[in-house]
N, C-alpha and C positions, 0 to 999 in steps of 0.2 A: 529652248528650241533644240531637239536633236539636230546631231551634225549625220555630213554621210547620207543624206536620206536616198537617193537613187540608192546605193547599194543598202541598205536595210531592207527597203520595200522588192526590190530584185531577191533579196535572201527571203520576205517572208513571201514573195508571187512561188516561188522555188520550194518552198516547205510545202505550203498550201499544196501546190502544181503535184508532189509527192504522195502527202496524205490523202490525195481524192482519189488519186490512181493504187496505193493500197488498201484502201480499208474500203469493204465490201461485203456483201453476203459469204466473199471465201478473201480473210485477209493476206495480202501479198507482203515478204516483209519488203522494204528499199533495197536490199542487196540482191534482191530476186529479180525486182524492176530493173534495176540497170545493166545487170547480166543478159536478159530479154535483150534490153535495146541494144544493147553494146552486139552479140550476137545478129541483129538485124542489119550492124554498119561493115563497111568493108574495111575493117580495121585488122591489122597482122596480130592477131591476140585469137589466145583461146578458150573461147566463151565456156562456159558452161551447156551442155544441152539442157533444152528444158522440156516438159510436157508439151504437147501441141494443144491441149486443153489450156494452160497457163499462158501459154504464146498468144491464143487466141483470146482471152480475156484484158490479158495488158494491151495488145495491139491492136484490137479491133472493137475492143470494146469502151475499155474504162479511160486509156488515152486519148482517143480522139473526142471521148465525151466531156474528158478534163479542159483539153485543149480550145475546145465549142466554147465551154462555158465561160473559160477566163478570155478569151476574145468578145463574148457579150457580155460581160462586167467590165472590160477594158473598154471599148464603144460607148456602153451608157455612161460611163463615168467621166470620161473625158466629153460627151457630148452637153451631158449636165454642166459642166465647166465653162464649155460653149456658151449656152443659154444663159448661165448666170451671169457670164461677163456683159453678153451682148442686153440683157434686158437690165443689167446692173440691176440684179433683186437675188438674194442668198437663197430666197425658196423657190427660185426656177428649174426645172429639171426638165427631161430630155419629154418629156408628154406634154410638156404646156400647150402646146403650138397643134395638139390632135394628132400628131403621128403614130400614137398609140392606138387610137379608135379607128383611123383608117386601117392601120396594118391588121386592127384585129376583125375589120370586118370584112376583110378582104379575105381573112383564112377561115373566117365562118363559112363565106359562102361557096367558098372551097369546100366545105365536107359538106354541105348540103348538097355539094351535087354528085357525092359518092362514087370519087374519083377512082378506076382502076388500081390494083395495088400491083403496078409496073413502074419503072423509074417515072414515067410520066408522072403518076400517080403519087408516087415518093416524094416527089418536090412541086407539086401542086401546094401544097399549104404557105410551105416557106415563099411562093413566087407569088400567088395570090395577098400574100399579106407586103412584100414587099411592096408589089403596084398598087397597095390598096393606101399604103403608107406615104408613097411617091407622089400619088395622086389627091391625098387630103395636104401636105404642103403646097403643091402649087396651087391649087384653089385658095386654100388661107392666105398666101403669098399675092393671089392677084385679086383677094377682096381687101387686104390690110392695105396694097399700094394706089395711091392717087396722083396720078404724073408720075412728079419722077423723085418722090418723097414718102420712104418706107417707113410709117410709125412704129413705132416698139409696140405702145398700145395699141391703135388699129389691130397689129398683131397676134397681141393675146385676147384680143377682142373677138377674132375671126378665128383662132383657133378652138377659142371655147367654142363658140356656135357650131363650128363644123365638127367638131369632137364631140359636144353634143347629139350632134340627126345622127354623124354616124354609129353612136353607142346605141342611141332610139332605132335604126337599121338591123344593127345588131340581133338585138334583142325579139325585135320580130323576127328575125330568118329563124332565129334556135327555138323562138317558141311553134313557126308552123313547121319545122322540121322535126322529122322522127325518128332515124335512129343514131342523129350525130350528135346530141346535144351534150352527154358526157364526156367528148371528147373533145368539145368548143370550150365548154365549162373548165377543163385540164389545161388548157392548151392557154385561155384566157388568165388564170392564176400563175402559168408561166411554167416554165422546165422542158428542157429536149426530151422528146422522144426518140430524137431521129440518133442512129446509129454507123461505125463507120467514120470513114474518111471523105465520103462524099460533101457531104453538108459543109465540114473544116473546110476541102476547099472551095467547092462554092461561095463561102463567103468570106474568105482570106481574101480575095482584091477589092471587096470592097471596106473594108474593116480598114487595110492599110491606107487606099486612098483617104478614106475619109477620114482616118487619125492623122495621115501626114498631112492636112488641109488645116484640121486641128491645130497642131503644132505651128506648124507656118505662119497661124493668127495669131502667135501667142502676143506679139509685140501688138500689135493693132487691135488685140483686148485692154491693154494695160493702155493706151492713149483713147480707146473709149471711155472710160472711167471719169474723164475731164468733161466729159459733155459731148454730144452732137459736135454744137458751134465751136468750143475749145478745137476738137479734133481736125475740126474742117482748117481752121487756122492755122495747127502744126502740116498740115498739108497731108493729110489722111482723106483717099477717099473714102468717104463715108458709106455713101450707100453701097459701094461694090463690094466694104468689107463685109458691111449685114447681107449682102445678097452670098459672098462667099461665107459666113459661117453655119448660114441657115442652111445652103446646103450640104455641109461640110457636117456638121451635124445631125442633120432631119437622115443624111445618108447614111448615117454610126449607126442612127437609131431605129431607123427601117431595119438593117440588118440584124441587127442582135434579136427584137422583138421576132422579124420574122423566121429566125431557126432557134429562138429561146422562147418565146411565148411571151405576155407580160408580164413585164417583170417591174416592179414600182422602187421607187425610193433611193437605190442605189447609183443615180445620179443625181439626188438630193444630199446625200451622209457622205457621200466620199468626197466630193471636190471642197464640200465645207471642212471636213476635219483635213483636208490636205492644209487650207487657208488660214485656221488655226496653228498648227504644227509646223508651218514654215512659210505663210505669208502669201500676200496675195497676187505676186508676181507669175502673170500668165504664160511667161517663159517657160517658168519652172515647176506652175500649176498643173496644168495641162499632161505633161509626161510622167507627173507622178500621181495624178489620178487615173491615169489609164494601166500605171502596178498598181495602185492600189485596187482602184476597180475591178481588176482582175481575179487577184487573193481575194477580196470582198466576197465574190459572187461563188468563188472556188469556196469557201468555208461555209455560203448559205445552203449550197449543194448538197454538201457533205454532210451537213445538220437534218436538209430534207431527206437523207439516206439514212441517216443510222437513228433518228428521235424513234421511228415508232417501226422498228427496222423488223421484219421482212419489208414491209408494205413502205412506200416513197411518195412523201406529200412533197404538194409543189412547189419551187424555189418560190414564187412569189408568196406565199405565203409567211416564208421564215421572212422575207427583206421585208414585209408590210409589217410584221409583230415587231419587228426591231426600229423601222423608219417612222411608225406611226409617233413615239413617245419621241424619236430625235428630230422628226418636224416639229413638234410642240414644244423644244426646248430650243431649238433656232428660233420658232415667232416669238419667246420671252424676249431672247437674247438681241434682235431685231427692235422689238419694243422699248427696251432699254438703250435703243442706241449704239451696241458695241459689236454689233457686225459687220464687219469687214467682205467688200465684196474683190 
């Protein structure tokens, strides 16, 4: 077991966090990057000038779209973490429960209705998919619950079906619509388009809240492992924590999907190769899937940018070719008994 792991994974969030903000259609080298930002701070030093074409690429362009992305690899991954703890199943990730289908039909039907391209216009997708993702948890949430007794299963029961109608939703808006449908299609495989500092902060309060929700559970994931009834005995309330992790979670995952697109798997590989490499303590789970999640997502990116480089295929893409053969090598490992949740 590596020692050190917060600062390893802080060194490779950090390398990652570097290499996506240099390498581009015009590579920047690292001592260029930091010259930019150190110039931007009110620091007693004297920066180098730089191009305002070069200013304008690191700062408006390529860092806040690094910045977006490791914040929705950090969300899904720690959210995935969530899920696995609270359904105690290794292949649970942050879409089990439909938050994925709502969010994404909620931004379908956002470009179907051929929004203005004014700020309205601009964050019409990402809020459309948020409410659309808001809105398919609390419905799975009040068909899973009966009284005052939230089943896991009922849960994933009620998430498929409604993740279901709203995929089947989906799929009709894009097919009677006519001129969005390659831009659902993009948007649905996942990767920002959106540009800027706006979208980073937009979804900066909620990324924090709902990671520091995350984190707060970590202990009352590790005493659900013992059971329901176990936990209820150590004096854990039970249902207020699944009521706190689902929305603790479903809120990570609303966000990232809605200013990242879908993005699959990436809260499936990262909180298990965390659990591997340093165990299943949710304390310590939790914070280091949300570095890893981050570099994860930061390196799928960068793969989508440079494999068939001018042209940028979608991050979900590269996380599906990679997550597809690491789910099927969790159900062996699953099968055999030796997974650790």
């Amino acid at each position: 077991m590596m020692k050190h792991p917060y600062l390893l994974n802080t060194m490779l969030l950090i390398t990652a966090l570097i290499l996506s903000v240099a390498i581009g259609a015009v590579n920047i080298p690292p001592g260029t990057i930091a010259r930019i930002i150190l110039d931007t701070l009110p620091l007693p030093i004297n920066a180098e000038i730089m191009s305002d074409t070069m200013e304008t690429i690191v700062l408006q362009l390529r860092l806040p779209h690094a910045i977006l992305i490791a914040m929705a690899g950090a969300a899904l991954a720690a959210s995935g973490a969530g899920y696995q703890g609270l359904f105690q199943n290794p292949l649970a990730d942050p879409y089990l429960i439909g938050v994925a289908s709502g969010a994404g039909l909620g931004a379908v039907l956002a470009m179907s209705l051929n929004w203005p391209s004014n700020l309205l216009g601009f964050f019409s997708i990402p809020v459309a998919a948020f409410v659309g993702a808001a809105l398919t948890v609390i419905i799975v949430y009040r068909l899973a619950r009966f009284g005052n007794i939230l089943s896991t299963t009922n849960l994933i029961l009620a998430g498929v079906a409604v993740g279901s109608f709203a995929s089947a939703l989906t799929s009709f808006i894009m097919l009677r619509s006519e001129g969005e449908i390659r831009r659902a299609i993009a948007w649905l495989l996942g990767g920002s388009t959106l540009s800027g500092w706006l979208p980073v902060l937009a979804a900066l309060p909620y990324i924090i809240v709902s990671l520091v929700m995350l984190i707060a559970a970590g202990y009352a994931l590790n005493v659900l492992q013992f059971g329901d009834e176990q936990a209820q005995q150590l004096g854990l309330p039970v249902e207020r924590i699944k009521i706190w992790i689902i929305i603790a979670a479903s809120l990570a995952t609303a966000t990232a999907v809605a200013f990242t697109g879908v993005i699959g798997f990436v809260g499936l590989i990262v909180p298990h190769m965390i659990r591997i490499l340093w165990g299943p303590d949710y304390r310590q789970l939790i914070p280091l899937s949300i570095l890893a999640g981050a570099t994860t997502l930061l390196i799928a990116d960068l793969l989508a940018r440079i494999i068939f480089a001018p042209q940028e295929i979608p991050i979900g893409v590269i996380t599906a070719l990679a997550g597809a053969p690491f789910f099927l090598w969790i159900l062996r490992r699953s099968q055999r008994g030796v997974v650790q949740v």
